[in-house]
N, C-alpha and C positions, 0 to 999 in steps of 0.2 A: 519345554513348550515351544514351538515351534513361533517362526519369527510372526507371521500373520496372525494366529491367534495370541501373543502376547501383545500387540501394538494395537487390538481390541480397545475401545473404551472400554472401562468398569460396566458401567451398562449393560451393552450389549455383551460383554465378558461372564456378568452374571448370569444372565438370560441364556450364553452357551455353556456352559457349566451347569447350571441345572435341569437343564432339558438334554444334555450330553448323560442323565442318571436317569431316565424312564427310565429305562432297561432292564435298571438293575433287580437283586435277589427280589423275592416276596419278602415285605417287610416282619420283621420280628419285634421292634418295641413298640410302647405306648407309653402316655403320657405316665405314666403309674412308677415306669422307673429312670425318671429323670436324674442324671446324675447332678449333683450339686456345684457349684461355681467352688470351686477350692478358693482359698485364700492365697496373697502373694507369695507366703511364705512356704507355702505349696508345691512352689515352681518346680516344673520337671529343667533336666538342664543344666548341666557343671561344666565348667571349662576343660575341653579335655584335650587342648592341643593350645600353643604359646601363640598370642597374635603374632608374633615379632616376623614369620616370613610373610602372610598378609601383608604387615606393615613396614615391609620394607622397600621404601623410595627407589624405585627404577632411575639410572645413571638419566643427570640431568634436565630430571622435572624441578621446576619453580616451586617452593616450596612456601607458596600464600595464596591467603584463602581469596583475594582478589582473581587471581589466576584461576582458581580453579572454579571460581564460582562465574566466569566471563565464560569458560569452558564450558561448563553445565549449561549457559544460558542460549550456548550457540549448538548446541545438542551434540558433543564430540563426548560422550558420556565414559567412555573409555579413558579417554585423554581426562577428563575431569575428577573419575577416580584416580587414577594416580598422581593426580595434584593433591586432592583430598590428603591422598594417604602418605604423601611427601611432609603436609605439616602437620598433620596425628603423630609422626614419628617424631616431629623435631620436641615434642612434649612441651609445650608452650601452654598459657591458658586460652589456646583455640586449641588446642588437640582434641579437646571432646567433642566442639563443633564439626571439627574434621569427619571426626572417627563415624558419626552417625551421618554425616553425607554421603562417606565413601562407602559404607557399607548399604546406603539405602542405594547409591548405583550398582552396585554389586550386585544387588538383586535383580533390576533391571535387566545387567548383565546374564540374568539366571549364574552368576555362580556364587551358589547357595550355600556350600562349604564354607566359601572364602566369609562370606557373608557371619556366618553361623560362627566362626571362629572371633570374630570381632568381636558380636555382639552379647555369646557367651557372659564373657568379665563385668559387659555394661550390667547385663540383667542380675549380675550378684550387686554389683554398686548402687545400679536401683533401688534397692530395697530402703537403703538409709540416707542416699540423692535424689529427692524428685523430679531435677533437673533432668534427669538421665531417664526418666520411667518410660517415655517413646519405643527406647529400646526393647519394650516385650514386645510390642507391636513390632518393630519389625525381626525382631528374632524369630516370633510366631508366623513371620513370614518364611523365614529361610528355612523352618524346619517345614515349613508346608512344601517348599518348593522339593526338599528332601523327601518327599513321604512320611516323616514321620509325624504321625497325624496326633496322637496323644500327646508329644510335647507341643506340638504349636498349639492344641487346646488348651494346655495349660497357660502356655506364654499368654495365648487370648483372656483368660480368666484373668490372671494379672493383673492385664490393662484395664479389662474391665472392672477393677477392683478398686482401682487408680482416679476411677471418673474421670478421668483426663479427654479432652476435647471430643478425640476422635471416636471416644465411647461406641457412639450410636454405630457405625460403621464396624467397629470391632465385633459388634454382634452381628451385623452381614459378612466377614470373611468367616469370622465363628460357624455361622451356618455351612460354609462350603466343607470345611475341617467333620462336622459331625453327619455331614451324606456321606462321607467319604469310610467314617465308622459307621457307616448304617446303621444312623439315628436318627432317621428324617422328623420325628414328630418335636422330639427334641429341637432342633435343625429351625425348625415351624415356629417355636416357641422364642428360639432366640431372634429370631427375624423381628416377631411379632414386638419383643422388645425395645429392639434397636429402632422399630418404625415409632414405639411408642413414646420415644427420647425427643425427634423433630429430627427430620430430614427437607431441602428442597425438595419442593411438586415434581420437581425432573428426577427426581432419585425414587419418590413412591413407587413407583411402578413396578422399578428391579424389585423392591424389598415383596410387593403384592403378590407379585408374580410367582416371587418365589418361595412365599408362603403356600400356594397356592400347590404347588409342585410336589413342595414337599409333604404338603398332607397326603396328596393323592399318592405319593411314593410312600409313604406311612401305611397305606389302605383307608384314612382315615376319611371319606367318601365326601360326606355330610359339610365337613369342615372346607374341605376342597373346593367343594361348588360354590360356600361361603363366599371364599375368597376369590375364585373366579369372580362372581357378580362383583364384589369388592374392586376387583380391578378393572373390570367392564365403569363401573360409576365413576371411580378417582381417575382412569387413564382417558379411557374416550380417544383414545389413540386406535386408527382401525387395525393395526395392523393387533396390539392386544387384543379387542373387542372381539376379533376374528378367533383369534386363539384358545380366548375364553369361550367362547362358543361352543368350539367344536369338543376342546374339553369338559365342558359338560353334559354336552351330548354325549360322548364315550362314557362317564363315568355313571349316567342314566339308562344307558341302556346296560352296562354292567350291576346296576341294581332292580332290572325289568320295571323301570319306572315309564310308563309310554309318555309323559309330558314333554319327551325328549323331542318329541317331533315339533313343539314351541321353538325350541331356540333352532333344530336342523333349518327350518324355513327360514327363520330371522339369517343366518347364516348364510343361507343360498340365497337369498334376494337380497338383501344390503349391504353382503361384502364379498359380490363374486369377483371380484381379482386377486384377493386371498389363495394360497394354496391350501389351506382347512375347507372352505369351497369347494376347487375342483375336488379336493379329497374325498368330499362329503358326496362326491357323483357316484362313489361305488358302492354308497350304502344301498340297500334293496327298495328304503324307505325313498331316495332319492330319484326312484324309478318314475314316480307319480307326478315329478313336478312338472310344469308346464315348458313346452319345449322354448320358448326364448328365456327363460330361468335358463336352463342346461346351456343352452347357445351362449349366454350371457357369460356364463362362467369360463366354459372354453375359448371365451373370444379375449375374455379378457386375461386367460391363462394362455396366450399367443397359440391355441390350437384350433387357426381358422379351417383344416378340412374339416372337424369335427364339428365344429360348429353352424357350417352352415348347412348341413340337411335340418338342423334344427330347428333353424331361423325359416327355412322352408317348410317343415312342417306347419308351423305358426302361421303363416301366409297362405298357402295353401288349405287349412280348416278353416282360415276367418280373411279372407284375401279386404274387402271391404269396413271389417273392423277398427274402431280404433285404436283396440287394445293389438291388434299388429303394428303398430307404427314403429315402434323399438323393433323389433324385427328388420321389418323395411330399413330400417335407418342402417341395421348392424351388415346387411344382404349388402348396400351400399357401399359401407365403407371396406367389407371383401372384393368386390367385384374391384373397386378401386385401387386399391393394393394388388390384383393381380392384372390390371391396364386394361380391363372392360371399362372403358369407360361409359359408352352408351348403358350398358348396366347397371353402370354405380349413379348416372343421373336421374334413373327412370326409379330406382330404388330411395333414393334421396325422396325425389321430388313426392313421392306415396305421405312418405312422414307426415308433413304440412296439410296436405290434402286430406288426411284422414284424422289428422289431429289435431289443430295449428295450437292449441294449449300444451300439447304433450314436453317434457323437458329436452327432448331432443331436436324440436320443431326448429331453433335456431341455430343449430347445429349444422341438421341437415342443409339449412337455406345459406351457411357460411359454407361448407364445402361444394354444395354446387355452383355457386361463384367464383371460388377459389379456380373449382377447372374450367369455366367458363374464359375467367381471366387466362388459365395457363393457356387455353385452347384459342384467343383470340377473339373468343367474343368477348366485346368490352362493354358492350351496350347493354345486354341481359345480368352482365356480370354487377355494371352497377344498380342495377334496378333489384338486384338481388342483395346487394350490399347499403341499397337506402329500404328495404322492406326489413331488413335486424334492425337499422337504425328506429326507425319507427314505430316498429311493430312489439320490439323487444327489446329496449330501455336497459334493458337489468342482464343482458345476454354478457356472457366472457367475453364473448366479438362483439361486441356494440362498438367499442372503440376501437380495433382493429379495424371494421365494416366503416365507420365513418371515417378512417384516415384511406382507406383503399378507394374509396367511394372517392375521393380527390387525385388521388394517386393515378387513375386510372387517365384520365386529361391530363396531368402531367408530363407523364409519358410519353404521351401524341402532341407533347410540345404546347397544350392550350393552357398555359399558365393561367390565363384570367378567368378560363370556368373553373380549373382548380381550387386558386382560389377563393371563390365566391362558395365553392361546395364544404372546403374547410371552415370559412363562415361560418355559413349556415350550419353544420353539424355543431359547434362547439358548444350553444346550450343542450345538447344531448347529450354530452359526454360529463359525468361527475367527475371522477379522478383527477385530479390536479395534475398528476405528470402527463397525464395520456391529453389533457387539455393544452401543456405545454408543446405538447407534440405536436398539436394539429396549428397552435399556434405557429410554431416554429415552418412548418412549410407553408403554412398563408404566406406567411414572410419572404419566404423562401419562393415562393411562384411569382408574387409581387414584381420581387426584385427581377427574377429572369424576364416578364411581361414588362419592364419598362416601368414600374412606379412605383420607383425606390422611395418617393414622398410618403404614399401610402403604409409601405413597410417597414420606413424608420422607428415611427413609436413602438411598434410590434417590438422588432426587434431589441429597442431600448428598454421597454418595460422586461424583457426575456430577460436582457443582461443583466440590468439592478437587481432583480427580485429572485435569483436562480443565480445570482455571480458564479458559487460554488458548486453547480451540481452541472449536469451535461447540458441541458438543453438551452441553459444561460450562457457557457462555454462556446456551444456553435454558433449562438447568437452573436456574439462576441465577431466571431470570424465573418457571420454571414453581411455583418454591418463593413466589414471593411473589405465584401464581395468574394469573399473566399470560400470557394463551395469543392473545392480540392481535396485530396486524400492530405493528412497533416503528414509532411516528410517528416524522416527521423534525420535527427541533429544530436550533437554533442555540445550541451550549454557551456558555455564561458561563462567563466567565474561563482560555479558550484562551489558552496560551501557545507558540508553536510554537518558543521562542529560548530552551526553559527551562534553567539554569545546574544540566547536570547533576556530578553529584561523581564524576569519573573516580576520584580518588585511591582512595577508596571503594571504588567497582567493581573496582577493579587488586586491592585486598587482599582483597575478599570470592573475585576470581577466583583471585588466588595460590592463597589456602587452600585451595579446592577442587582445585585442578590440584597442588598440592602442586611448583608452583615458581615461578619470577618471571614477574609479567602484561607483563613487556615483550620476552618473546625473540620475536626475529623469523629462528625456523629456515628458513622459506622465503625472506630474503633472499639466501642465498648457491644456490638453487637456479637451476638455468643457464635454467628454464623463466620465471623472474623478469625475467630479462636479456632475456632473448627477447618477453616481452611488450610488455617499455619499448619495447624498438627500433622494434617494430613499428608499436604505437601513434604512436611520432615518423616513420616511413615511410608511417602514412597506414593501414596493415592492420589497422583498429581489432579488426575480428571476429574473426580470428586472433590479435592479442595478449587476446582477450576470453577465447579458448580455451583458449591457455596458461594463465590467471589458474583457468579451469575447473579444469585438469589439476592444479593448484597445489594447488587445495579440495579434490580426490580425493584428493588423494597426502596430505594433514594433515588429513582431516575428525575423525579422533577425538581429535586437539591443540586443547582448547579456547584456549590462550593464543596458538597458531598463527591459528587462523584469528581469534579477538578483533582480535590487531597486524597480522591480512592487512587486515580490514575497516577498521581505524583510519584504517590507511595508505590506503586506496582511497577514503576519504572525505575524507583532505587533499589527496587529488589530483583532486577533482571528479568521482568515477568512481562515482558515486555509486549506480547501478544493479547494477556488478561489489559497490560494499561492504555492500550488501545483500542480495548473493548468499552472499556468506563469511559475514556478521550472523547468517544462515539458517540455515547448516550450523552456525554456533555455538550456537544456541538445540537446533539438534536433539543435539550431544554435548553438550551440558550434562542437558537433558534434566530441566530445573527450572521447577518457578510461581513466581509472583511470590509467592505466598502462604508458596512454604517456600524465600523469602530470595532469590530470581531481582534483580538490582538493575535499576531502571529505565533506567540508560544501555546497561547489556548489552540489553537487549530492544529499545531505541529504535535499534539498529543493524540491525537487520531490518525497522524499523517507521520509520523517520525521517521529518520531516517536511521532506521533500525539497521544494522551488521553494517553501519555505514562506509570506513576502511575497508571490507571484502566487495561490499559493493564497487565502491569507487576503481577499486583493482582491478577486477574482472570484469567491466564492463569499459576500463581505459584496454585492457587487452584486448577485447574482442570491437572495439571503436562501435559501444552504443551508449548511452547518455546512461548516465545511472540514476538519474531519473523516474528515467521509461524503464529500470529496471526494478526499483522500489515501485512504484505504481504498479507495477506487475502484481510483484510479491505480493503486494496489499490485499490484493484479490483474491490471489494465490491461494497462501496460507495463512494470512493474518499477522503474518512472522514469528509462527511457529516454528520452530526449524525440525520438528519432530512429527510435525502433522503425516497424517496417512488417509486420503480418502477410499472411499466404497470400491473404486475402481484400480487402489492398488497405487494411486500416483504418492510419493514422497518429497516430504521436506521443505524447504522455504517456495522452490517455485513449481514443485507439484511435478516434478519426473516422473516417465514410466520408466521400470524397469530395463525394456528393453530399447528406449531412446536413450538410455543412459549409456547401455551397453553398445549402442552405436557411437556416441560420440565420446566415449572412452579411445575407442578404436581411432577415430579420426585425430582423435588428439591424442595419442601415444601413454595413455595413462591406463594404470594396471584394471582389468576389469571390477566394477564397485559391486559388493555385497547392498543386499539392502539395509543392511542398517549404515554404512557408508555413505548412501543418502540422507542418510538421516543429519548428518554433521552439516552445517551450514557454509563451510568453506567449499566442501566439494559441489553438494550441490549447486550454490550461488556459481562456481566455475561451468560446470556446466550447464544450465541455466543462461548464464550471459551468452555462452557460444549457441545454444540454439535461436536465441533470440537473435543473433547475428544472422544465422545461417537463416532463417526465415526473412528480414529485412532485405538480404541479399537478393534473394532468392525472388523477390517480391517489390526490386527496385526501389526500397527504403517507405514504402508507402506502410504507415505504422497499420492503419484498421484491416490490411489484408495480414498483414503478418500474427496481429492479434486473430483474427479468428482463425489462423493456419494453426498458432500454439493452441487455440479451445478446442475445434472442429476437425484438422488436417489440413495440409497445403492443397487437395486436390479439391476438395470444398470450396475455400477461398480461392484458388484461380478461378472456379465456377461461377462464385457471384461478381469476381469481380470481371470476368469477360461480360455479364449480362450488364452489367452497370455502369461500364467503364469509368473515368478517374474522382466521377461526382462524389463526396465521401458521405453525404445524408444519404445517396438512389444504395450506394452502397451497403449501408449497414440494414437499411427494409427492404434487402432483397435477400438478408440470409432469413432460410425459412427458418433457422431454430431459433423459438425465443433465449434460451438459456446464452446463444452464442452474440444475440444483438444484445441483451445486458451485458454479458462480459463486454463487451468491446464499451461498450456507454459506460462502464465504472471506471473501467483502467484508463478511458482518456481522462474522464473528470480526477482521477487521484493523478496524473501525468500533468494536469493543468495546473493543480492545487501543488504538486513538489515542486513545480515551476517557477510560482508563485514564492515558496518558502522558503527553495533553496537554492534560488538562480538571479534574483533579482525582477524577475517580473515585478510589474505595476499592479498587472491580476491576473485570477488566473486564466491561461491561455494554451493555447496548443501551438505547435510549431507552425510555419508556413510548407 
């Protein structure tokens, strides 16, 4: 399997694997000849080759499971098999622990042989060891990876035989094993199984889906649409809902059922940015629909020629109507994108006039302000940014519109209408954060206007009540006039191995939870079990899910998730125990200031690979601080993470950034799974973060949005803004890059805090 689709979540893995089998032959079974689950003694599968060259210890690996399991935990998975398989040989009473680590990285690795040569022996000892019975699960793995698809059913039957944890899941790989023998209905059956055991709300979906799949690949028609609606109801995810849609629209018109044109519409009008949508435009039925349906779809499948004669049709038959208005609006935001602007105003301004109730109405009235502002008018722009305020309360830009509505006198230097207009908007704005915002520049205008009296308590109430989070952070700075970009420094007397006082923290957490900080009520949950198993079977993302489901079900038990987190940080899971860390900082719902203890807060905030950090960022001379705050963001300190976009590993490399600064620094060029290891990446990682710092005169929030956005981005905002660091970050237009930047200073403040000696948390000067 290739590297990108193996580093698939299970999820979305299922989801390509099953839909990778439309295709295939016209099906031949039914339910009629289901074959039977054999029993364990059944097993296909005899040792037919000596583990002994598998297991034999490459010159100079550590031969303990400390070592190997430090290895596994920083994603050097290679390296951590051969540790593995260093103390499986020395035959010790950890050899078995060994032997099933190594082999379940083996698999990882895809080699399936090596894999299958191991686990062989395990699955005869199984039989009269329960300890050992994992082993069909993954031996059913290695013969899958092999093709041989009869023994890994059998191995699957096995385990399913065993009841053992991972049960319900062994009936989902089960399923992929029996499409592959073209036995979808079978296939169908075992799914339906596995779902009927308990699974996580986030794993339903895969299992529905591909129920769903596999009937219709059965021919089993009836059943099929079933299970479509089925996952239409439990998922509610649009991107499903879309799917199922369109799937039963095919599978209706394959039965000349005409009800099909029910769900073609639901489909074309409430999920045209779906590609089942645009898809849905070549049916003949789709001929009928109304021309801003069609436009809608291609606009939102980025094919603006196509779309806009359509949007013209709709204007042009009903130019004064109100049901034009989404037209207007969509004309609008074309014209706009190709730098008609007079177009896109006159287009805009139709929406409101024709509609002022339509859902786009304040849409339309935030983008024509928006170019108002870019174009210089400031006067229409705010009179356009106090008509959302007002008019439309409940708008996405309500609070955007009431922070620009101040922003705009700011700018022209009148600080004192500024802030009088932040005033005034702030009972308009619900959201707590977006209030904090507008707080924060009343404060912020005050002070430049001369009445720092005025802006004290602001500001003071900002810092006490927000200590920890961004907008208490700048307040912090703004109180002792500092409205600078925060330079980057290299803290004196970083400790990342600091000897914190558990006992301490257990009694400050008792008192508050009003019982003992050591119960571990999610131990005896079945979702517990299921994790372990799974994790030891290879199913990391799936046992990750379970640990999710874990958080959900305990989040308001602060001593629950405290002992979930403890626990998942003596097990190297380092990323899951700072997932629980998280959700305990949010029930607790305490500053440091009013008694929060520093070990509690450093379990969301750890200084996780902390030795590789500390190296590489003494080499590249940046604070490894700033370089965990990174990370934080990053990956979550996963060291194996892979997002949408392709970026790897702790701090989220592209491919080909990697491959530049391999070059710059003299090092062989990285494969992608070589990202994946945590030393390399963390090495280069810290030099880009260098070279951006450099590159950007140390000033930290341009370099942060140069690593989100691009360097050419961030020189952009920061010419418009120059060195103010708040004009700064509400001048990048992307939200996604003004959050990044707002979290990695708040976790840059808070490691500060943890691991530098700050008083609180703070950003550098």
């Amino acid at each position: 399997m290739p590297f990108a689709l193996r580093r698939l979540t299970p999820l979305l893995l299922a989801a390509v694997l099953i839909a990778c089998s439309d295709d295939a032959d016209e099906p031949t079974d039914s339910t009629d000849n289901i074959t039977p689950i054999p029993a364990a003694t059944e097993m296909a599968g005899t040792p037919t080759q000596s583990p002994g060259a598998v297991l034999t210890p490459a010159a100079g690996v550590r031969s303990d499971l400390t070592t190997a399991r430090r290895l596994e935990a920083e994603g050097d998975i290679e390296g951590a098999a051969a540790a593995y398989i260093a103390v499986a040989a020395a035959k010790t009473p950890e050899s078995d622990e060994a032997t099933m680590s190594a082999g379940k990285l083996l698999l990882e690795l895809e080699r399936y042989d090596d894999a299958r040569i191991l686990f062989e022996p395990f699955a005869e000892r199984a039989k009269t060891t329960p300890s050992l019975q994992a082993s069909f699960y993954l031996l059913a793995r290695a013969y899958s990876g092999l093709e041989k698809w009869n023994e890994s059913l059998a191995q699957f039957d096995a385990y399913i035989a065993t009841n053992r944890p991972a049960t319900p899941y062994a009936y989902l790989d089960r399923n992929y094993i029996l499409l592959e023998l073209e036995r979808p209905a079978e296939a169908a059956q075992s799914l339906q199984t596995g779902l009927a055991l308990g699974v996580p709300a986030s794993m339903e979906r895969t299992y529905l889906l591909a129920i769903a799949q596999s009937y219709e690949r059965a021919g089993r028609f009836a059943e099929a649409i079933t299970a479509y609606r089925n996952l239409i109801t439990e998922s509610g995810q649009y991107g499903d809902v879309a799917l199922s849609l369109s799937r039963i629209v095919a599978l209706k018109k394959l039965a000349s059922d005409p009800t099909f044109n029910v769900e073609l519409q639901e489909l074309m009008r409430s999920y045209p940015s779906s590609p089942q949508a645009l898809e849905a435009l070549s049916l003949p039925e789709a001929a009928s629909a109304n021309p801003d349906v069609r436009g809608l779809i291609l606009y939102r499948n980025n094919d603006y020629t196509k779309a806009e004669p359509e949007f013209q049709k709709q204007v042009a038959a009903a130019p004064n109507a109100p049901a034009s208005a989404l037209s207007y609006y969509y004309l609008g935001a074309i014209h706009e994108s190709r730098g008609k602007i007079p177009e896109a105003l006159a287009s805009y301004e139709r929406v409101s006039q024709l509609d002022a109730a339509h859902s786009l109405a304040d849409d339309a009235l935030w983008w024509r302000g928006r170019i108002d502002e870019q174009e210089g008018r400031l006067e229409p722009a705010g009179a356009l940014y106090a008509r959302i305020v007002d008019e439309y309360p409940n708008s996405q830009f309500a609070a955007d519109a009431a922070f620009r509505r101040g922003l705009l006198p700011y700018r022209e230097d009148d600080y004192a209408t500024a802030a009088a207009r932040w005033q005034e908007d702030l009972n308009s704005v619900n959201d707590p954060a977006e209030r904090y915002r507008l707080q924060l520049w009343q404060a912020k205008a005050l002070v430049q206007a001369g009445q720092g009296s005025a802006a004290a308590p602001i500001l003071d109430t900002l810092a006490n009540v927000n200590e920890d989070d961004y907008h208490g952070i700048r307040a912090l700075g703004l109180k002792d006039d500092k409205h600078e970009q925060p330079g980057a420094v290299h803290e004196d007397g970083v400790d990342l191995t600091p000897n914190w006082d558990w006992p301490a923290a257990e009694s400050w957490l008792s008192t508050k939870a009003g019982k003992p900080a050591t119960t571990k009520v999610w131990e005896t949950d079945p979702r517990w079990a299921r994790a372990r198993e799974l994790w030891t079977v290879g199913r990391e993302e799936w046992g990750d899910l379970e640990v999710y489901a874990i958080i959900d079900a305990f989040a308001q038990d602060s001593v629950a998730m405290y002992t979930l987190s403890r626990t998942l940080q003596d097990m190297g899971r380092q990323s899951m125990s700072g997932r629980a860390g998280q959700r305990l900082l949010r029930t607790l719902n305490t500053n440091p200031r009013d008694g929060l203890p520093k070990p509690l807060l450093s379990l969301s905030y750890p200084a996780a690979f902390g030795p590789m950090v500390e190296e590489f960022a003494d080499d590249e001379d940046v604070s490894p601080l700033l370089l965990l705050a990174f990370i934080r963001q990053e990956s979550f300190f996963d060291p194996r993470a892979v997002s949408p976009a392709g970026a790897l590993g702790l701090t989220q490399v592209l491919t080909s950034t990697a491959e530049s600064l391999s070059r710059a620094m003299n090092l062989p060029q990285p494969t992608p799974e070589d990202l994946l290891h945590a030393e390399l990446n963390l090495k280069l990682g810290a030099r880009y973060m260098s070279d951006q710092l450099n590159r950007f005169d140390d000033e930290v929030f341009v370099a942060l949005a140069a690593y989100n956005a691009g360097p050419n981005a961030a020189e952009r905002w920061r010419e418009a803004s120059g060195d103010d660091a708040d004009l700064y970050v509400e001048t990048i237009e992307f939200g996604e890059t003004r959050l990044y930047i707002e979290i990695v200073a708040e976790n840059y403040a808070i490691y500060r805090y943890l691991y530098a000696g700050e008083a609180e948390p703070n950003l550098p000067d």
